[in-house]
Each structure stands twice: as C-alpha cells, then as structure tokens.
MINUDREN-708238 format. One line per 5 residues: for each residue y, z, x of C-alpha. Coordinates in Angstrom, 3 decimals, padded with zeros to 6 digits. Example, Ala and Ser with C-alpha at 12.3 -4.5 7.8 and 13.67 -1.06 7.14 Angstrom:
<rs>
-004.500/007.800/012.300  -001.060/007.140/013.670
</rs>
This chain:
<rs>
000.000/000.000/000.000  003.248/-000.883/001.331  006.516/001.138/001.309  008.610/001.269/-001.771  011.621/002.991/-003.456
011.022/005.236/-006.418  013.654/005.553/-009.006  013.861/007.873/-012.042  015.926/006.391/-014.742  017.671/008.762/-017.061
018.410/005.962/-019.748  017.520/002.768/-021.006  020.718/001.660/-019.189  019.551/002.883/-015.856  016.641/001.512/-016.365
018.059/-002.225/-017.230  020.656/-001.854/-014.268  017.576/-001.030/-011.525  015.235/-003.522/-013.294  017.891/-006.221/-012.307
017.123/-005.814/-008.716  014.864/-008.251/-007.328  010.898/-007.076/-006.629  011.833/-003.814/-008.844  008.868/-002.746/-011.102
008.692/-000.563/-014.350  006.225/002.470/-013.933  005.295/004.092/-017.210  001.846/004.921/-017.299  001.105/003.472/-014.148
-002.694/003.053/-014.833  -002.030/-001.007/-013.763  000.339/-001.138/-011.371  -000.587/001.612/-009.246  -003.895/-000.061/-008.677
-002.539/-003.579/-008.369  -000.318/-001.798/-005.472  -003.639/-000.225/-003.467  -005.415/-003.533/-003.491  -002.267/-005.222/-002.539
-001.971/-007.386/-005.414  001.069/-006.076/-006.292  003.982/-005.383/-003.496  007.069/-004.097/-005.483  010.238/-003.103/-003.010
011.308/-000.313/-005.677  009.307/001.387/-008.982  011.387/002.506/-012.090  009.630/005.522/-013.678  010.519/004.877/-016.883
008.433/007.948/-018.867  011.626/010.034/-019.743  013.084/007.115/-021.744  013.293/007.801/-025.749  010.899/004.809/-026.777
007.288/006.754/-027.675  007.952/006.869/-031.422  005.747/005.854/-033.519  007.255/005.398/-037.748  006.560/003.130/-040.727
010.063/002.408/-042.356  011.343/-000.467/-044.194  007.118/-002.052/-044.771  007.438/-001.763/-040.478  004.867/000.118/-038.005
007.418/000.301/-035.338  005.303/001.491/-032.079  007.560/002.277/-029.239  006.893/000.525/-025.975  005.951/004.283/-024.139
003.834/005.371/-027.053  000.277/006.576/-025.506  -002.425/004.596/-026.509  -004.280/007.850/-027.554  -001.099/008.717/-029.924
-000.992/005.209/-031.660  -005.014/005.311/-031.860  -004.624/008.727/-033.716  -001.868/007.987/-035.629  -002.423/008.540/-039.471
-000.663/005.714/-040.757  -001.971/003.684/-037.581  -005.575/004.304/-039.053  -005.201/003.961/-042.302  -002.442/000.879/-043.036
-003.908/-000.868/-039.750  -007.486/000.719/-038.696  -007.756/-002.525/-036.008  -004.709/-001.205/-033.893  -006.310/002.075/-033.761
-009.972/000.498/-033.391  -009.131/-001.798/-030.365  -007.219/001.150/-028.646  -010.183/003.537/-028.984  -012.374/000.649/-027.527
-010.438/-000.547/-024.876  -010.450/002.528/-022.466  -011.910/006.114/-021.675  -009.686/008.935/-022.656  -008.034/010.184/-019.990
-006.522/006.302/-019.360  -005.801/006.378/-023.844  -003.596/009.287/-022.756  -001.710/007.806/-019.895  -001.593/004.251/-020.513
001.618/003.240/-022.583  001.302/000.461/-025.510  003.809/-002.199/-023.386  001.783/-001.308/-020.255  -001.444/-002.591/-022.021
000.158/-005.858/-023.144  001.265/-006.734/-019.755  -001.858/-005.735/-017.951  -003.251/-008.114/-015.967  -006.563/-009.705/-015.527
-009.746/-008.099/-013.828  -010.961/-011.857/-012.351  -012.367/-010.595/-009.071  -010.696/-013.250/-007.803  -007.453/-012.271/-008.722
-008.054/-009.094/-007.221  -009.354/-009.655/-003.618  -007.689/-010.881/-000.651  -011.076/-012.622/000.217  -010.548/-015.253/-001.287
-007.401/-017.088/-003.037  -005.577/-017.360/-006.161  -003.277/-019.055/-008.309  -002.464/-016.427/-010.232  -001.741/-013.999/-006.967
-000.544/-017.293/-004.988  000.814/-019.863/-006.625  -000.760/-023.010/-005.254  -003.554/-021.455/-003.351  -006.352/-022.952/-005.649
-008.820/-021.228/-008.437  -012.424/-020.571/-007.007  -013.872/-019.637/-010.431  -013.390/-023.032/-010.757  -016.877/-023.512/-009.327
-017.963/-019.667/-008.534  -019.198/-016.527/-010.187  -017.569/-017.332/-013.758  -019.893/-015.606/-016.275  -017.244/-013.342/-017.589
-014.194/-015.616/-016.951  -012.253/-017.816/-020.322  -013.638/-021.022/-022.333  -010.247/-021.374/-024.446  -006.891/-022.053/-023.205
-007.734/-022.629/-020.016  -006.800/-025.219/-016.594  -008.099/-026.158/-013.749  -005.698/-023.877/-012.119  -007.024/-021.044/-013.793
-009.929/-019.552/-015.604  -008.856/-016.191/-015.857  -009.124/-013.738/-019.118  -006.999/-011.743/-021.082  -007.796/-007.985/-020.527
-006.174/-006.604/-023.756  -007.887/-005.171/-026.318  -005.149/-003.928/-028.484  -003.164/-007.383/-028.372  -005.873/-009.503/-030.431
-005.786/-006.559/-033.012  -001.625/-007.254/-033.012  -002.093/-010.891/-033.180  -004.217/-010.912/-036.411  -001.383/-008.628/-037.919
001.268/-010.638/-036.704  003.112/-008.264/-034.470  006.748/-009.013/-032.691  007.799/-007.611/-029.444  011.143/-006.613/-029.059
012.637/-007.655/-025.262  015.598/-005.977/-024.123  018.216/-006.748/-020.889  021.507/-005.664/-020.621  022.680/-009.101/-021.890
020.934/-009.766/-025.030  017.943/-008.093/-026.821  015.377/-010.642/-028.364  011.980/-010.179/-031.015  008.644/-012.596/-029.574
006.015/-012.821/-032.512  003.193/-011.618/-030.146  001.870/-015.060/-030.938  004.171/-016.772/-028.374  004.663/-013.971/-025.934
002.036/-015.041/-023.620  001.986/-018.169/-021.728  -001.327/-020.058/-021.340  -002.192/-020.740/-017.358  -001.550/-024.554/-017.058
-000.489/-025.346/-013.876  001.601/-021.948/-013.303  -000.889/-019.471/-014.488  001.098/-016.858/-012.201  003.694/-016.871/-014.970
001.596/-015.027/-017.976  004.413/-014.061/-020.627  007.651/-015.485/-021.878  009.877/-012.368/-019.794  011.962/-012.591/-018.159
012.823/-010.013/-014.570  014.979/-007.739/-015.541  014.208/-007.149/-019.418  012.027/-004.271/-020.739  010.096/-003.879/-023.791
011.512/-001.647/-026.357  009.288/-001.159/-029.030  006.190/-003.368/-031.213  006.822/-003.883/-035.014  003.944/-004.455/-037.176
004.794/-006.063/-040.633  002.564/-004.343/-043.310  000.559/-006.499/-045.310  -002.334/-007.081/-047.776  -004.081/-007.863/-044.914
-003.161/-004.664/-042.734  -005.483/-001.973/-044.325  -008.863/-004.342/-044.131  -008.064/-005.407/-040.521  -010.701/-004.445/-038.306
-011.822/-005.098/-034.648  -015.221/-005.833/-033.038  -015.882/-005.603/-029.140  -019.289/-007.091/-027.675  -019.036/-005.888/-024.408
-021.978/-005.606/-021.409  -022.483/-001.597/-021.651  -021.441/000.714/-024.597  -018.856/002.593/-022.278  -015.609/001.455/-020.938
-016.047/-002.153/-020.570  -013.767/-005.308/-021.010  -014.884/-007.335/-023.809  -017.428/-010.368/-023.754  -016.126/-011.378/-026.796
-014.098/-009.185/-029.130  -012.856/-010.202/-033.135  -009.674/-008.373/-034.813  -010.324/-009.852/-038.388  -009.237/-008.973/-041.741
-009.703/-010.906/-045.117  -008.326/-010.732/-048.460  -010.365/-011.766/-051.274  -009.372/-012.433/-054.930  -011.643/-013.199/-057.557
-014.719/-013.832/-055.086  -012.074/-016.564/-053.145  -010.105/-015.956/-049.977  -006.805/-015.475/-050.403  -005.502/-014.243/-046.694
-007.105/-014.307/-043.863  -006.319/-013.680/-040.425  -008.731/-013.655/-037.110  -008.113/-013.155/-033.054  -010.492/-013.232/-030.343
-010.397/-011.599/-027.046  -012.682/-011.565/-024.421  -012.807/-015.958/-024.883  -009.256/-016.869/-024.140  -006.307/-016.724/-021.345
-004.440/-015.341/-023.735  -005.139/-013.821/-026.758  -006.496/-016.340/-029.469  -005.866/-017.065/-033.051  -005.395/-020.806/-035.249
-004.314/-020.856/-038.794  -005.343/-024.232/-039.058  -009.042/-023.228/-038.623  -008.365/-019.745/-040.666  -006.672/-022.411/-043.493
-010.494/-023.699/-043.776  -011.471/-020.709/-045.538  -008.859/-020.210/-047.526  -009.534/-020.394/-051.354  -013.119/-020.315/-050.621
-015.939/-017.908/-050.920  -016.624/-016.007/-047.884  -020.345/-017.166/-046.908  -022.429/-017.817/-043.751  -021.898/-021.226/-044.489
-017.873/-021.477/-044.683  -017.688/-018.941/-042.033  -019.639/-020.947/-040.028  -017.376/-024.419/-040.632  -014.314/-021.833/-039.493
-016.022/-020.851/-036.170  -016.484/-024.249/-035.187  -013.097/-025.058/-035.489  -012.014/-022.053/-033.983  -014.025/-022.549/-031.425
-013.706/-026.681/-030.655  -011.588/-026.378/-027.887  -013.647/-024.363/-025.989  -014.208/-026.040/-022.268  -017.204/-023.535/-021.286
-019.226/-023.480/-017.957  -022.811/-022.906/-017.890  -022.745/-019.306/-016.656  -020.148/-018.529/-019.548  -021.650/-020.704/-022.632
-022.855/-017.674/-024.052  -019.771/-016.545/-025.254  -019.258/-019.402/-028.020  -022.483/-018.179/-029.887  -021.219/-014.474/-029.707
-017.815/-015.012/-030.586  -019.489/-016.911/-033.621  -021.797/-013.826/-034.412  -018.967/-011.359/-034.201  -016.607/-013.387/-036.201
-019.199/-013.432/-039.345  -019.857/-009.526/-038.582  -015.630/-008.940/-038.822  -015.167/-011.067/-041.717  -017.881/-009.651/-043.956
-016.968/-006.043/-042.351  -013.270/-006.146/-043.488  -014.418/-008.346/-047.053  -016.886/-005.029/-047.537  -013.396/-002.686/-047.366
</rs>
C-alpha cells in the first residue's frame, strides 16, 4: 500500500471541496477500497472519511423509500418498511455479505464496488479495467464465473452487486451531488457497459458524491423478491441471481419487472422481453418465451454456458415466487 493523505470531512461541503482534488477517494465503509489499496489496485493520493456526514437515513415520504448513501446495509436489510413495501432490497442485502461486512458496508459503497475478476485483481497478469489498453485475458482464460451479457472483447468482467439488480427491478434513481449541480440517474443508466473503456464503469463523474437512493413505491414493490444461485450457501457472489416481482390481475400479468445479476457487466433488465408477458398468464411456457429473449444476447464461453440455463431456472422460480405473494 502506498502513502496517502487522510481527511475527515465535517460536511457535505468539505467533503465536495476535497473530492475535487485529483486521485482523492471517498472512504465510508471502506470494506472495497481498503482492499483494492493492499493489492494495489487502487493507489489514491488522499482518502475522505466521509462516515460523520448526515446521509444514513432511511424514510418513506411522499410514495419514496429514500435510502441515504451511508445507510448500513444491515440497517436498510432490517428496515421495517424496507421488508415489507420492498422485501427484494432487504433480500439481496442479507444475501450479498456476512454480517460483520452488512454492518460496515454503506448502500453507495455497494453500488460502486468493483468486480472480483481475478484478473482485475492481480498484478500477474493485465487488465483493461486496472490498465486501460493492457488487454483482457479472460478473453481466452479461466472464465467460468466471468459475464455472457453486455459484454466486449475488452472485457468480460461481472457486476458484484447484489443489492443493485433488486433496485433495478424497482426502478431506483441515484441522486449525484458536486458543488456545481446535483443530478437523479434512474439506476438503469448509472452504469456503463465495458465496450472499449471498461475502466470507466458508471456515469460519475470525479468529484461528485452520492447523496441518497429513492425507491418509487409501487404495485410491484411489496411482491418483489430476489433469488441468488451461488457456488456455496455462505458468502458467495452470485452465479446467477433474479430480483423479480409480478403483478397479476384476473389470472393475466399486469406488471412485471425482472433483473439479473451474476450474468451481466452491469446489472441487467429489458422491458421489451418483460413486455412479452404482459397480459398473459404466467406459465412455464410464457415464462419460458421471456427467458429467451432475455437471454438472446448472451455471447457465452464454454466454461460459462451454464449460466443461461440457471438464469432461466431462477427466473421461473422468482416469477412464480413473487405471483404466489
């Protein structure tokens, strides 16, 4: 680990002012960054603890779950109104980490995690995501756990976030803030698949912060649920995970909304495949027309084919889960 500067800010002003500095990182929970820093990955010339700031609420106002950015994952998990007006938020948290990491980790830390590719994260070899240029050897190495949608030749690398496919089925916004402007990002845009710059992974910019995470409440919202196929039944990053949630009237579908993690560089959802089942009976067989166009533009490997049939069997498992609430 290299030296750095370490900088308490007071205020959300402080904290935008030191942000502005070039190679300045914000340290909230710390349970990414600090172990970015140890295996080099990361070489920030200052950190900004930014723990004292006043953005940990969590409050439903207005038909609104506004999460602040520094809310613990354990709080928002256990949050009453978390569990019962959106039981996927609080199901992907409780899956996506053991709880001593629930307890430190903040929610904007665990949106801009980054990946586990062992690529990514060793010196032994390159990457285009730690080096921009320097080539992508999961192009033709150990790939069994790496992405089959969104991806490039210039990068293969998954999406670690549990909790951000349960947002993007519920149609969360992020709120951005810099000392210029302040700016809402439906969740569904705030990452950036890899094309060729796969070292850029979300729409911010340096110098802005997250403030807070609203979460519109919906029909939808109380039946969402989340599904994580993962290698072991401990903490594990998802093979293939589901945040679904389906609205039925009169035996027809009427809303419906589905993300997968665990497949994709970035979270992934398409209304034009959920519009297939959309005044339709919910049935292995439409379910099944839905997957496959979900699923079409999958580019899979050998060693990571796997995933398209257990996406598939999760997906039916979600749907007919949240259809059963």
């Amino acid at each position: 680990m290299r030296p750095f500067e370490f900088h308490r800010a007071a205020s959300i002003g402080e904290a935008l002012d030191l942000l502005a500095q070039p190679g300045t990182h914000p340290l909230a929970g710390g349970t990414t960054i600090i172990d970015l820093m140890k295996l080099g990955v990361e070489n920030p010339v200052a950190l900004v603890d930014i723990g004292a700031l006043p953005l940990g609420g969590i409050e439903l106002t207005n038909d609104v779950l506004r999460i602040g950015a520094l809310a613990s994952n354990s709080a928002v998990a256990a949050e009453r109104t978390v569990r019962s007006a959106f039981p996927a938020i609080s199901e992907a948290l409780l899956s996506g980490a053991s709880g001593q990491i629930r307890n430190a980790a903040s929610m904007a830390g665990n949106l801009l995690q980054r990946t586990r590719c062992a690529f990514f994260r060793s010196h032994d070899w390159p990457c285009n995501k730690r080096v921009a240029g320097s080539g992508c050897p999961a192009q033709e190495g150990a790939n069994t756990h790496h992405a089959v949608l969104g991806t490039s030749e210039h990068c293969l690398a998954v999406n670690p976030s549990d909790v951000a496919v349960a947002l993007l089925a519920l149609d969360a916004v992020i709120a951005i803030r810099c000392h210029a402007t302040a700016r809402e990002v439906p969740l569904a845009d705030f990452y950036r698949l890899p094309g060729i710059t796969p070292h850029v992974e979300t729409v911010m910019h340096p110098g802005e912060l997250i403030t807070h995470i609203d979460v519109p409440k919906s029909r939808l919202g109380p039946k969402s649920t989340y599904l994580k196929l993962r290698g072991r039944a401990s903490y594990e990053f998802a093979s293939a995970s589901v945040a679904a949630a389906v609205f039925c009237e009169t035996g027809l579908v009427a809303e419906v909304a589905v993300a997968l993690g665990g497949l994709g560089t970035v979270p992934w959802r398409d209304r034009e495949a959920e519009a297939l089942l959309l005044g339709k009976p919910l049935t292995k067989e439409t379910i099944a027309v839905f997957c496959r166009a979900l699923l079409a533009p999958a580019r899979p490997t050998e060693a990571n084919r796997y995933k398209l049939d257990l996406a598939s069997g999760a997906i039916h498992r979600a749907l007919m889960r949240s259809a059963a609430c």
